[in-house]
C-alpha positions in Angstrom: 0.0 0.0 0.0 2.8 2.6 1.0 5.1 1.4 -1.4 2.5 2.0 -4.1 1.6 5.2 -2.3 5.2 6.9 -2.3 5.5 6.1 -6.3 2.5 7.7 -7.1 3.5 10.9 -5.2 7.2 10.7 -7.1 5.4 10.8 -10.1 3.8 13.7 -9.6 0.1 12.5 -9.7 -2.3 15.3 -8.8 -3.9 14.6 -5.3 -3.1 16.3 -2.4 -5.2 14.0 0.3 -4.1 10.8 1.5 -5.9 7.6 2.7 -5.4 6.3 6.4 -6.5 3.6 8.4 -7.5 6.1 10.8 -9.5 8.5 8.5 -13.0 8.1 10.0 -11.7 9.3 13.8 -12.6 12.4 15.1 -11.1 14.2 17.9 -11.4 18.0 19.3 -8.8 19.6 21.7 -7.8 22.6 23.7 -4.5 23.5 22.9 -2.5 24.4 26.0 0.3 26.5 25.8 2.5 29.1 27.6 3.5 32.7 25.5 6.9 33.3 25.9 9.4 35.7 24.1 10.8 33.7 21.5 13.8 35.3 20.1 14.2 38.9 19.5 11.7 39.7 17.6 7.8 37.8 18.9 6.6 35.9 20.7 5.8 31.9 20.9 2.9 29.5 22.1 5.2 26.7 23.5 2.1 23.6 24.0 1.9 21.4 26.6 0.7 17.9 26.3 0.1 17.9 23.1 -1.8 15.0 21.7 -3.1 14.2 18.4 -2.8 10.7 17.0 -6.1 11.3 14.6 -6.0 12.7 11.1 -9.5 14.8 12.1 -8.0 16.4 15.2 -9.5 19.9 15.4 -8.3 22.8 18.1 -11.3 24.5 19.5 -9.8 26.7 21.8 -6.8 28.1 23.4 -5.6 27.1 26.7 -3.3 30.0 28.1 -1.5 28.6 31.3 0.2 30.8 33.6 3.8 30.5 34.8 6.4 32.7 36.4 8.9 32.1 34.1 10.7 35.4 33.2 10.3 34.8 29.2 6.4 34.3 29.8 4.2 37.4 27.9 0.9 38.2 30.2 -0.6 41.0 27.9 0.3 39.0 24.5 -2.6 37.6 22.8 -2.9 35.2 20.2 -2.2 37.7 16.9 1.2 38.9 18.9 2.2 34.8 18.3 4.2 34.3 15.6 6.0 30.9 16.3 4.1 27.8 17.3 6.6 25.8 18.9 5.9 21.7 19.9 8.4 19.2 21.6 8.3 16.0 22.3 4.6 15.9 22.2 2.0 13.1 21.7 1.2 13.3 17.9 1.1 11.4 14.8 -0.5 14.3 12.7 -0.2 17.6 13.2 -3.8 18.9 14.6 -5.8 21.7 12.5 -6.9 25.2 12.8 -3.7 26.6 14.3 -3.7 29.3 11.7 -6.9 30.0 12.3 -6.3 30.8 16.2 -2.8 32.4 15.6 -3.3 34.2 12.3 0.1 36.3 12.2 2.9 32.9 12.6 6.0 33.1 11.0 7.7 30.5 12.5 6.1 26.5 12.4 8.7 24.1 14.9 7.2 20.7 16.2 10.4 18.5 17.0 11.0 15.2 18.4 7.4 13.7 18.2 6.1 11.2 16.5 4.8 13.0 13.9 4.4 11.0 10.7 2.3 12.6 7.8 2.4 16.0 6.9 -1.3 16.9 5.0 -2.1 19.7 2.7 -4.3 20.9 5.2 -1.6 21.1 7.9 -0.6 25.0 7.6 -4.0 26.1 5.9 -4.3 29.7 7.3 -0.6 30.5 7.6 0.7 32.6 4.1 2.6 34.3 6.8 5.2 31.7 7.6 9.1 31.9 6.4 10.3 28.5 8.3 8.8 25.4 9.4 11.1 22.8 11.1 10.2 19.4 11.7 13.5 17.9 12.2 13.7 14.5 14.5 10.4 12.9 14.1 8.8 10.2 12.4 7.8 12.0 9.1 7.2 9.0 6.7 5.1 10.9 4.0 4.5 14.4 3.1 1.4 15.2 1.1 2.7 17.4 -2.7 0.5 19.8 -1.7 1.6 20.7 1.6 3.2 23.8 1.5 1.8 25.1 -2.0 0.3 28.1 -0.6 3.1 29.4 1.6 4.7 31.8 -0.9 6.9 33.3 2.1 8.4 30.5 2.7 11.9 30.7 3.2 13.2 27.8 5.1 12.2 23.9 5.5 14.2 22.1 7.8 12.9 17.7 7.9 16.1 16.4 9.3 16.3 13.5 11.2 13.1 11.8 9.7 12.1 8.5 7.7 11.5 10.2 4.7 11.5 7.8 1.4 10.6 9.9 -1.6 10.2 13.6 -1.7 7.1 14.5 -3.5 7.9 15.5 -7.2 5.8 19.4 -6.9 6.6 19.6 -3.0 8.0 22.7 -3.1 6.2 24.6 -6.0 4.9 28.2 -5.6 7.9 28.7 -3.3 9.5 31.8 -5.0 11.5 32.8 -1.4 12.9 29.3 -0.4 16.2 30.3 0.2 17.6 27.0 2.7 16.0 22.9 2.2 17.4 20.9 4.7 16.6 17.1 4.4 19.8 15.7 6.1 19.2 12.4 8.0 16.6 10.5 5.9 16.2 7.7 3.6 15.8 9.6 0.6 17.2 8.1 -2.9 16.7 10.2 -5.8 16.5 13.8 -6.6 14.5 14.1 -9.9 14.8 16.6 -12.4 11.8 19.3 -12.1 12.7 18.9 -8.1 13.8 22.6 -7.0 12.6 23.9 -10.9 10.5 26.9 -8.8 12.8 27.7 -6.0 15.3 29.9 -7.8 16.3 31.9 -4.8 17.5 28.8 -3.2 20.9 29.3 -1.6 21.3 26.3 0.7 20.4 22.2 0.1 21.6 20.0 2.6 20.9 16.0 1.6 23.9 14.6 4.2 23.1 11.3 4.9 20.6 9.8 3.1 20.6 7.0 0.3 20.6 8.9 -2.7 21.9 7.1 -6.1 20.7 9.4 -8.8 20.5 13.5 -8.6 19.0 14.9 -11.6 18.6 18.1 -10.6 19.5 20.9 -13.2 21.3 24.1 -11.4 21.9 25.6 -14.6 22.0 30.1 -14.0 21.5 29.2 -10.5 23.4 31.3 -7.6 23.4 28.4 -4.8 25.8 28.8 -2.3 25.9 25.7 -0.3 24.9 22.2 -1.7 25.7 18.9 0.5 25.5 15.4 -0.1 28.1 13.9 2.2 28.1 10.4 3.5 25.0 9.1 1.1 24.8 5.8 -1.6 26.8 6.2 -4.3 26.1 9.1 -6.3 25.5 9.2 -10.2 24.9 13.1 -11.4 23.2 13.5 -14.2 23.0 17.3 -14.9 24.4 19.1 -11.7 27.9 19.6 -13.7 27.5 23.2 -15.2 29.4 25.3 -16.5 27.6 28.4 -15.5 27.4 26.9 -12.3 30.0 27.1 -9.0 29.9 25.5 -6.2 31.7 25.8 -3.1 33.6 23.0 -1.9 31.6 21.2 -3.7 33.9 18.0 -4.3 34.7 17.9 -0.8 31.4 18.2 0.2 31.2 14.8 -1.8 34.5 13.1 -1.8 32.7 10.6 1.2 30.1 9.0 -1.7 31.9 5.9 -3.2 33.1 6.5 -6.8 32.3 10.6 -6.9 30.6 12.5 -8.7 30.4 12.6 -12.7 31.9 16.1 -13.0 33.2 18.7 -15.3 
């Protein structure tokens, strides 16, 4: 079922929902969380006891809890939140409607969970963000549509998950991606039309995954950092340009057996 899931999504078929075991249960929560300065510059809801292990969970209200930590924000209300912040929480998927009760976020972090599927309906209500980090959870599949309408998007950090296949249009109608970090996964090709939209993209980080095939074309791109250290071996097919320079680019590389093909 999953295997023919993931070649589906490679190949770039057009659905954006995906099928689960679990699709018929239904949950509602009050999100509990504490606002705290996050930063310099906002301030964060950091939850508490996060649960949601049903692709139908639903926030229906804000649980603000008090604390005297120093960092916590009395007067702040839920428009002056602008990072949503989740550790080592409960969940499977992430819940819904947390645009909807902090309209203004520009940062999206949930990290070490056991988040698995990331839906197209997971940052509905959130054209203000510019990072999401999911780094070191469980992510196994990401629906193609799940960032498509977060045109300020400038950073997407998935280290550290289980990642297979990265969907073929996952990052279309991304003009500001400037950094894709997918280090620590199990990913094995880069296709062609992969980063075709994100022409602002300064940094890719692949370390340690299983790729055997990049067929990514940087051709009149300006991309500052690109790393593929410690993966399968490596067989480029169009990354060699000539209009094209990359930093310590064969040593960023030298680890993959037999190297790259490169001019």
């Amino acid at each position: 079922m999953w295997l023919v899931l993931l070649i589906l999504i490679t190949l770039g078929i057009n659905f954006c929902h995906l099928s689960y075991s679990n699709d018929n249960e239904y949950a509602v929560i009050k999100l509990q969380c504490y606002f705290e300065s996050f930063g310099n510059d906002g301030f964060g809801c950091r939850t508490v006891n996060l649960t949601s292990n049903s692709r139908r969970t639903f926030i229906k209200s804000i649980l603000r809890l008090s604390t005297t930590n120093s960092k916590s924000k009395s007067k702040a209300t839920n428009n002056d939140v602008n990072t949503f912040y989740s550790y080592n929480g409960n969940i499977t998927f992430i819940p819904k409607q947390i645009g909807e009760h902090f309209p203004n976020l520009n940062n999206f972090i949930i990290t070490k969970t056991g988040l698995k599927y990331i839906e197209w309906r997971d940052f509905k209500h959130m054209g203000h963000l510019e990072m999401i980090k999911l780094n070191e959870n469980k992510i196994e599949a990401i629906s193609q549509c799940a960032f498509h309408y977060l045109e300020n998007l400038k950073s997407i950090n998935l280290d550290g998950n289980r990642i297979q296949i990265l969907p073929l249009k996952l990052l279309t109608n991304l003009p500001n991606l400037t950094e894709f970090s997918a280090n620590d996964n199990d990913i094995t090709h880069l296709m062609t039309e992969m980063f075709k939209e994100n022409q602002n993209l300064k940094t890719l980080l692949m370390n340690r995954n299983k790729i055997e095939v990049i067929e990514i074309d940087f051709h009149g791109w300006n991309i500052d950092r690109v790393e593929f250290k410690n993966n399968t071996c490596i067989n480029m097919k169009y990354i060699c340009c000539a209009h094209v320079i990359f930093k310590n680019f064969t040593e960023h590389i030298k680890k993959n057996c037999g190297g790259p093909d490169f001019c």
